[in-house]
N, C-alpha and C positions, 0 to 999 in steps of 0.2 A: 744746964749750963749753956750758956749762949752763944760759946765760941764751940762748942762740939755740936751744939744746932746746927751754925753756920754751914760747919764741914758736911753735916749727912747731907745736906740740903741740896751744897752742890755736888758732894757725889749722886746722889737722885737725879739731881738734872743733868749731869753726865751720862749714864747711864742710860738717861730717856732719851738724849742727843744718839747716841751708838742706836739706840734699838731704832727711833725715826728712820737714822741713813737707813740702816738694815732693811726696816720694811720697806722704805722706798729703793733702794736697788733692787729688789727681790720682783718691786711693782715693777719697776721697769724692764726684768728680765721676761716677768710674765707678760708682756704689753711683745716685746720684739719675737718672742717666739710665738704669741699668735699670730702678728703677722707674718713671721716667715713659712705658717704654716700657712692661711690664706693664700700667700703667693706660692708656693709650692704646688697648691692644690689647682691655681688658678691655671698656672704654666702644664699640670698632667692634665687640663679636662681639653685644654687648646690642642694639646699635645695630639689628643686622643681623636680631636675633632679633624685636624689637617689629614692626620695619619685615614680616618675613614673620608673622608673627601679626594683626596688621593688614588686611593683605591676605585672609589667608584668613578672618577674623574676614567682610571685607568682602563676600567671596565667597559666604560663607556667610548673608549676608543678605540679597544678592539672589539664590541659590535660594529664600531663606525667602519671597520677594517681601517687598518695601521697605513698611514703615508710609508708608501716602498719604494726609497731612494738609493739605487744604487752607488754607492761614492766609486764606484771603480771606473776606471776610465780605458779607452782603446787608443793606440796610437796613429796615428794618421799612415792612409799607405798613399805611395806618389809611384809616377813613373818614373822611367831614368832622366826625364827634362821637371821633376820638379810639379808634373800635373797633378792634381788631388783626384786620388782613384777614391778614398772612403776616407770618411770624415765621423768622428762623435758629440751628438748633442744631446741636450736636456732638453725632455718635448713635454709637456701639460698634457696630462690626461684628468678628465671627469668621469669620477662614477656614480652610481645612485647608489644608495643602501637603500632597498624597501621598505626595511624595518622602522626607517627615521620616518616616513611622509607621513606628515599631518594631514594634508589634504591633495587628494591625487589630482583631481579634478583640473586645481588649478595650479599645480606646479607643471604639468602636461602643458594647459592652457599658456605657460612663460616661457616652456621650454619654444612649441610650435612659433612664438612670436620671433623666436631668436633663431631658432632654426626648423626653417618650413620644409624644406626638404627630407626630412628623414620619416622614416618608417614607423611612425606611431602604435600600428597596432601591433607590433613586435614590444614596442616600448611597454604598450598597457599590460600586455600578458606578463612581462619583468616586472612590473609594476606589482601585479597581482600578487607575484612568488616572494620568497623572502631572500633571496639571495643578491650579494652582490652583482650588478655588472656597471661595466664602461658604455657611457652615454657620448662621448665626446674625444678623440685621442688625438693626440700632436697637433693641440690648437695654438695658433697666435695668438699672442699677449691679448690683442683686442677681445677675441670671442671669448679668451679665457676670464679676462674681467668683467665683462656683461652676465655672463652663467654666475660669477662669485658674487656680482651686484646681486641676486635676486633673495640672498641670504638664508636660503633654504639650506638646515640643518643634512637634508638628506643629500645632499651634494657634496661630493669627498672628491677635494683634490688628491692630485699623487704626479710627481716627478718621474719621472723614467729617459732613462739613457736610451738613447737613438743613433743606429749610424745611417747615415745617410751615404748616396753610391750618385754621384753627381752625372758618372757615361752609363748608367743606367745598366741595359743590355753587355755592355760594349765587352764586361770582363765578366761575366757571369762564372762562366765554368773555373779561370782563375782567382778570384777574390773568394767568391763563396757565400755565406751566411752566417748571420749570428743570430739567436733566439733569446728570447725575454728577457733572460735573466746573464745576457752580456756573452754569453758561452758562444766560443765559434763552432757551428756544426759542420761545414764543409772547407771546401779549398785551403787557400792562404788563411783565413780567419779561426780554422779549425786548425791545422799545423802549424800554425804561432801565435797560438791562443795564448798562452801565460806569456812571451815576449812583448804582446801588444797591449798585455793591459798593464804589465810591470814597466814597461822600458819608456821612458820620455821622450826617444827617440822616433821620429821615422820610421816608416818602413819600405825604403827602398825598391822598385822589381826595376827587372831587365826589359821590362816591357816599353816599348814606344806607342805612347798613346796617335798618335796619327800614320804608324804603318798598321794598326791594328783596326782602324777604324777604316781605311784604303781598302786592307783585304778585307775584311770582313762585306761593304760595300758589295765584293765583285761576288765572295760569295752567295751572299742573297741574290744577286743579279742572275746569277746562273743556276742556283736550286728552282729559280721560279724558271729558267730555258729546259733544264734537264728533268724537271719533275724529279728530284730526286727528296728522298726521304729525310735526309741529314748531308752535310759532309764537317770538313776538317781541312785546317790551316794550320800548318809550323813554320815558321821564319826563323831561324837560328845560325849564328855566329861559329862557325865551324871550327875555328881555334881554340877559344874560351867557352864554347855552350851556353853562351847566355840566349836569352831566348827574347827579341825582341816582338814576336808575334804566336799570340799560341789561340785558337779560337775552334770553336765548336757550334753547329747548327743541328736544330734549332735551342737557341738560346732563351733568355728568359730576366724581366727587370730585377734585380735587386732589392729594391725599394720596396717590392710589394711580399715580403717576406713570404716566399709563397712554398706549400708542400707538396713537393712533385712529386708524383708516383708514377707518370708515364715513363718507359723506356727507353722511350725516342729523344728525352731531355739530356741521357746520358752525356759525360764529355769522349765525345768521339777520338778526341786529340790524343790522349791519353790511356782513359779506361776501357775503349772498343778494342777487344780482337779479331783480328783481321784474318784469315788468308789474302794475302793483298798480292799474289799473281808473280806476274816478270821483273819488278825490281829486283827478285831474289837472283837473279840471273849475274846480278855485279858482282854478289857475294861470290859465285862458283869462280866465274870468270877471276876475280880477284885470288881465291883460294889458289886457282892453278897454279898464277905467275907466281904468287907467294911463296908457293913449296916448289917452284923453278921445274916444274912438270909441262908447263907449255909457253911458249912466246904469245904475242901478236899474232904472230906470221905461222902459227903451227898450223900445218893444214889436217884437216877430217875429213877425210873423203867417203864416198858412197853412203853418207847418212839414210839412213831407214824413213820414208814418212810415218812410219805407225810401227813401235816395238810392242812387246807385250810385256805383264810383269806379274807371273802367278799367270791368274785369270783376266785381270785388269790391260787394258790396250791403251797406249798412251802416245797419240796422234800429236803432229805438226798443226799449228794451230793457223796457218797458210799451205796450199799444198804448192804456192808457184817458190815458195822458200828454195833455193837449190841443192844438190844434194852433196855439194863439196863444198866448203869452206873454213875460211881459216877462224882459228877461236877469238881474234876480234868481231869478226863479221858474223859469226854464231849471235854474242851479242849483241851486235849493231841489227839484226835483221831480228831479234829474239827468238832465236829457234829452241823448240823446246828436246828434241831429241841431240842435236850437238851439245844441248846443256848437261845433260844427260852423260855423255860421253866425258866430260870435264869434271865431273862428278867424283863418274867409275874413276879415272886417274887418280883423283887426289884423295880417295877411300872415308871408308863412313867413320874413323876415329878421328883423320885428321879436317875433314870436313865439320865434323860437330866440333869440335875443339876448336874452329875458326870461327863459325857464328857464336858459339858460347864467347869467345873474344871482343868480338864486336859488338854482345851484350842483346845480340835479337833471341834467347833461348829463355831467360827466368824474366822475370820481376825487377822493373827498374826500379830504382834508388829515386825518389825522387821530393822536390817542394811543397807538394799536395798531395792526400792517401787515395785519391781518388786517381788509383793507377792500377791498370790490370795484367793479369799471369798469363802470358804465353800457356796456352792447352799443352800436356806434356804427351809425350809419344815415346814408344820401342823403336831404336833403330835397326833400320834391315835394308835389305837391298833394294827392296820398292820403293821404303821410307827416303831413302836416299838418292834416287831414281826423282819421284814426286819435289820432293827438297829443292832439288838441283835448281827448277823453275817456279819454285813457290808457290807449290800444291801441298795439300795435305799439310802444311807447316805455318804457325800464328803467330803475328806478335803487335804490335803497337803503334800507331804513326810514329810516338815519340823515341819510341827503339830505331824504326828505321831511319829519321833526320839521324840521331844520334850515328848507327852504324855508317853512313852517305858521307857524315862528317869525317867518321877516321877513316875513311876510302879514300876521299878527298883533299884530308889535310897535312897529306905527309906520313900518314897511320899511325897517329897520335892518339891515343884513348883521352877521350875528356867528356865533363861531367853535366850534362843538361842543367840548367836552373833559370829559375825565374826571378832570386834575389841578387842584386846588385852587388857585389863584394870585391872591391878595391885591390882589396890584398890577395884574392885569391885568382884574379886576371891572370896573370901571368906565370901560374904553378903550369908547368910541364911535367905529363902524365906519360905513363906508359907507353912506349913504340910498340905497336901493334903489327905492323906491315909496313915494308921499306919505303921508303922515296921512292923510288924507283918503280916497286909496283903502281904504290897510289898516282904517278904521272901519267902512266899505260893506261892506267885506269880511265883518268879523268881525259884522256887524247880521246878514248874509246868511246867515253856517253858523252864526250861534245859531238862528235860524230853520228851519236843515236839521231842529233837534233838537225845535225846539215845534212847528211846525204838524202839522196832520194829516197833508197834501201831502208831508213830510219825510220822510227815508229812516233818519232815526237817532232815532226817538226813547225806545226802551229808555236812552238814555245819559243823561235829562233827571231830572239827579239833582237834589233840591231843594237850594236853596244855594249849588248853585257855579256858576250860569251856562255849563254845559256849551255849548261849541259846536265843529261839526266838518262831516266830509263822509266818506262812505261809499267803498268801493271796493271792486268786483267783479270779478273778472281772471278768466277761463281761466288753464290754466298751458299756457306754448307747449312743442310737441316739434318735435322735426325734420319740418318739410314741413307742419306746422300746429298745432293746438291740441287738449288732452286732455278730457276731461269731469272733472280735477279742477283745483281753486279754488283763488285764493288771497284771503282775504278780509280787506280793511281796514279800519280807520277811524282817521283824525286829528283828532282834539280837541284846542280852546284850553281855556281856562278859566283864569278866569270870563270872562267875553265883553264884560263893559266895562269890563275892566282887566287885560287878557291877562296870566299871569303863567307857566304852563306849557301845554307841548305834551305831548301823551301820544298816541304809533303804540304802535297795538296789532293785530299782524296773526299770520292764524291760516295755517297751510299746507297743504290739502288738507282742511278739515273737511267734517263730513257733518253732515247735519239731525237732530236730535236728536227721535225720538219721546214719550220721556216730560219730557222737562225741563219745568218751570213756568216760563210769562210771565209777568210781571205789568208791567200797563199803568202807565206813570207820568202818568195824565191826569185825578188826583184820582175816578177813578172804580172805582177797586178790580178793575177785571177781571182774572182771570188767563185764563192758556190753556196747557193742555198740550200740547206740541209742537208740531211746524210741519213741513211739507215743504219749505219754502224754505231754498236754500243761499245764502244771499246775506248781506252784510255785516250790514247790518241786523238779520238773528236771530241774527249769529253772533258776531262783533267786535265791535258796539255792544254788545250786553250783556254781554260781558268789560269792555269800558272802562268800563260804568256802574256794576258790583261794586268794578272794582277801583278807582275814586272815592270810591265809598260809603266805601271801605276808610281809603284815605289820605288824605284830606282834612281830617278830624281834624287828622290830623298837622303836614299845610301852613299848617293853620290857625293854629296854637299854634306851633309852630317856627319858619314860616318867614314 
């Protein structure tokens, strides 16, 4: 039948329509999931290829050793006018790797073209080894690009933080060091290590760059008169204890990061303990009036040239000293047996309990660790005998400015430091000893410096009301004491209005034969040299230059 033909016909070609699409969707699913496999496959061998490239890329740069940038930074230190004591920079260092040189011969032959001066055959023997070194440190831009022009693989830049110390010498013992890796090892740079690399601020001191650079001057001037081994300068503000000069000899540049192992580098100003002699003479002197055991005017008669104590004999250190005098003039003439006597008065608990006061017995408190312990001792009635004139008993330049300070300033306890702090000017500390003493006082060692009787008067500079006390020490060794000196002297000024202390102390000096005296007793004398080793020829007239010097400056600045 021809009409049910028709119908199978197109259901057939229906049929064969559905199964066509079928196969072709099916083709084309097979078509898109081969390539998504292709690319799948193509994207894991990439994958696989960066990931070992990488690796060896990575390998290959710690043979090369790793560029060591430190991001951390230091903060600027100034003086109190604003001068840059140390400063932080990024300095270009070149190293070699061994390991990379293709050819020695002539990477040597490019270095010599660029730089003739250096040490080659130190270079070849690194050369030879396989370890890193630095060929080139803190270069300028120019030589650093000339080395990186030559395109030698073995040539490895590296960044490194720098500080640099622009007065060189000038602050050594206060500013300090820092090492490779940014860390402060000494001074200020070590005790405000995390402040200076944290804070974006400044860092302030109480230092005056041009009183420090004055004294310093004289000191050199007179270590090369006195032959002496070291000495020490403190300038300090007697109210607030800021310290506008603190210095130590012999010193040392900054700059050249250098490892000191001599003893003699020490900072004398601070970490030397001393016997330092007859300043300790103010202490007793001071101790009497304090505990209202003696005046001025209390007389001591028939004084002893020579007592004994035990087995020990403990002499006048003048024998034209006279044998009656009153407890000013004990100290204005420094006798050591009337000191003695003012001593025994004022007894060995109330006596240690006054210098413990006045902080010359422990360990000061202080800006930099580089600070030394007073030696401890048993007190007894020798110990305290000895004491009296600053025998047998140590402590610190910067104890004694410190102690000079609250004699002088109304006997006010206040806090040594070398940082600047606004708000802390003006705290008022502790009364230690009345007005009243501290005036007695300070009448008494102006007097050290005017009368004839006095043992300082090289220091009696016109103008500034110089006044102080002398100190003459052996220096002790083991099982006794050597024939060298240490020689002091503590100055106020001006003397009826205390405003600084100035220790000035010399270490081991010798008598100077041709140096010129000149008398300051409106009588014009000079005198060329002296045989006396004693504070008086030697530290008094350091502190009276370096007066002459800065006073000016105190004057008008400050």
């Amino acid at each position: 039948n021809k009409m049910s033909n028709e119908k199978d016909f197109a259901s057939l070609e229906n049929d064969f329509e559905k199964l066509e699409s079928k196969y072709n969707k099916n083709k084309l699913n097979i078509s898109f999931n081969r390539a998504a496999f292709i690319f799948f496959t193509f994207i894991l061998v990439l994958l696989i290829f960066s990931l070992k490239a990488f690796y060896l890329s990575g390998k290959k740069l710690s043979k090369n050793k790793t560029i060591n940038t430190n991001k951390e930074i230091r903060s600027n230190i100034l003086d109190r006018n604003n001068v840059l004591l140390a400063k932080t920079i990024i300095t270009r260092n070149i190293g070699i790797n061994p390991n990379l040189v293709i050819d020695k011969k002539k990477l040597i032959l490019n270095l010599k073209i660029l730089f003739p001066n250096k040490n080659y055959k130190i270079i070849q023997d690194k050369l030879n080894g396989n370890k890193f070194f630095y060929f080139a440190e803190e270069l300028n831009p120019e030589n650093y690009e000339k080395l990186m022009m030559l395109g030698d693989k073995s040539l490895i830049p590296e960044n490194r933080i720098t500080r640099i110390y622009p007065q060189k010498n000038l602050l050594s013992h206060i500013i300090g060091q820092i090492d490779n890796e940014n860390n402060g090892v000494s001074g200020l740079e070590k005790s405000y290590d995390k402040k200076l690399k944290l804070s974006n601020q400044d860092l302030k001191l109480t230092i005056d760059i041009d009183l420090q650079y004055l004294i310093r001057e004289e000191l050199i001037k007179f270590q090369n008169i006195f032959s002496s081994i070291g000495s020490a300068a403190i300038l300090m503000n007697v109210n607030n204890g800021e310290i506008l000069s603190l210095l130590s000899l012999p010193d040392y540049d900054l700059n050249q990061r250098q490892l000191l192992d001599d003893k003699n580098f020490i900072n004398r100003a601070t970490k030397g303990v001393y016997e330092l002699g007859s300043v300790f003479k103010t202490f007793t002197y001071a101790a009497g009036l304090n505990e209202g055991l003696i005046e001025p005017k209390t007389e001591f008669n028939n004084l002893e040239k020579k007592i004994y104590c035990g087995k020990f004999s403990i002499s006048e250190y003048d024998d034209k000293i006279p044998s009656d005098l009153t407890a000013e003039q004990i100290l204005i003439r420094s006798g050591n047996i009337g000191s003695i006597r003012i001593a025994q008065k004022v007894g060995i608990e109330k006596f240690q309990k006054f210098l413990d006061n006045l902080g010359i017995l422990k360990k000061i408190e202080f800006d930099i660790e580089e600070v030394g312990t007073p030696l401890k001792f048993n007190w007894g009635k020798c110990k305290l005998a000895t004491s009296a004139y600053g025998h047998g008993i140590t402590t610190t330049p910067l104890q004694l400015a410190k102690a000079y300070s609250i004699i002088s300033n109304g006997g006010y306890d206040i806090k040594p430091t070398l940082i600047l702090d606004e708000e802390k000017r003006d705290i008022t500390y502790e009364q230690i000893i009345s007005e009243d003493v501290s005036k007695k006082v300070n009448l008494a060692l102006r007097k050290v410096v005017t009368n004839k009787e006095g043992t300082a008067s090289f220091a009696n500079i016109k103008g500034y009301e110089v006044a102080g006390k002398t100190g003459t020490a052996q220096k002790s060794i083991a099982g006794g004491y050597s024939g060298s000196k240490v020689n002091t002297f503590a100055s106020i000024f001006p003397a009826s209005n205390p405003m600084y202390v100035l220790v000035v102390m010399l270490d081991e000096p010798k008598p100077s034969k041709d140096y010129m005296y000149e008398y300051k007793d409106d009588t014009g004398w000079k005198i060329k040299g002296t045989q006396f080793n004693t504070a008086g020829w030697t530290s008094v007239e350091v502190a009276g230059k370096i007066i002459e010097k800065i006073g000016p400056i105190l004057a008008t600045k400050y």
